[in-house]
DRENDOKE-651268 format. One record per residue (C-alpha): residue in three letters; x, y, z. Coordinates in pm, whole numbers, padded with zeros to 5 digits, always signed. Layout:
alaXYZ ...
END
This chain:
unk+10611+16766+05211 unk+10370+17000+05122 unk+10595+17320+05166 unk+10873+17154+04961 unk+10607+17031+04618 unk+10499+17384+04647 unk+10822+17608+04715 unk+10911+17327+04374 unk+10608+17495+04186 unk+10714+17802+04261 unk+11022+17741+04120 unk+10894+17628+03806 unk+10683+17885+03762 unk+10934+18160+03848 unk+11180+18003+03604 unk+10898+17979+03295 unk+10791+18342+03388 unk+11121+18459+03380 unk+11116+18618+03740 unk+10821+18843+03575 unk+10537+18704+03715 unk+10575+18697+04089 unk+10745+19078+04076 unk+10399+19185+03991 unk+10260+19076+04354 unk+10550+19166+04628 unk+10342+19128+04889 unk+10499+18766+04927 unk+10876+18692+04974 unk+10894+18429+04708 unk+11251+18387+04754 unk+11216+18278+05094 unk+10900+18059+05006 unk+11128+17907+04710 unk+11448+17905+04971 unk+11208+17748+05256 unk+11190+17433+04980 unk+11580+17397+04983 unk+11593+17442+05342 unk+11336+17163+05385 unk+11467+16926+05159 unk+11840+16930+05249 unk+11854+16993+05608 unk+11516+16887+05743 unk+11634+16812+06083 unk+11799+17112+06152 unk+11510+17289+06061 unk+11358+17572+06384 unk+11010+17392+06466 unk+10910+17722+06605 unk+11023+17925+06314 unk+10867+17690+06058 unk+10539+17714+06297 unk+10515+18097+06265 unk+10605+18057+05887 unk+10274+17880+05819 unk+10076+18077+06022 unk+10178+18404+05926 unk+10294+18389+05562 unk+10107+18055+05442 unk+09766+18270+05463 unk+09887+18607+05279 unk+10080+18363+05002 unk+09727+18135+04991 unk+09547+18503+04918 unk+09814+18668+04679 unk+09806+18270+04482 unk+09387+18361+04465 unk+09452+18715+04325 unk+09710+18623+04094 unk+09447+18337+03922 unk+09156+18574+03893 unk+09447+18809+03713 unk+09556+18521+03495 unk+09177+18450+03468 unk+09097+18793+03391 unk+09381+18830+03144 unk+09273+18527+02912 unk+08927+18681+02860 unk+09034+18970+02725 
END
């Protein structure tokens, strides 16, 4: 449920950014993170256990560190 709220967020935030935002930091496929929500949602039980597995621990940490970066940015941004 997690995965899906967030890949939602992302969404959001991609659509009120106008696709800017998240071109600035490619090291994360935010289609697929935004795709991953549809693929949970829709067809949870056909979803690879094993695939979703590596998923989170491969590409949940580098998102959960490029997410960090792109506050301080914002952050950053606001105070000057």
């Amino acid at each position: 449920m997690i995965l899906i709220a967030a890949g939602e967020e992302l969404k959001n935030i991609d659509r009120k950014t106008e696709g800017k935002l998240f071109q600035q930091y490619p090291a994360v496929r935010w289609r697929g993170a935004m795709g991953m929500r549809d693929v949970l949602a829709h067809t949870y039980f056909h979803v690879d256990a094993e695939q979703l597995f590596n998923i989170c621990k491969n590409d949940i940490p580098t998102m959960i560190a490029t997410l960090e970066t792109m506050l301080s940015d914002l952050q950053q941004a606001e105070r000057n």
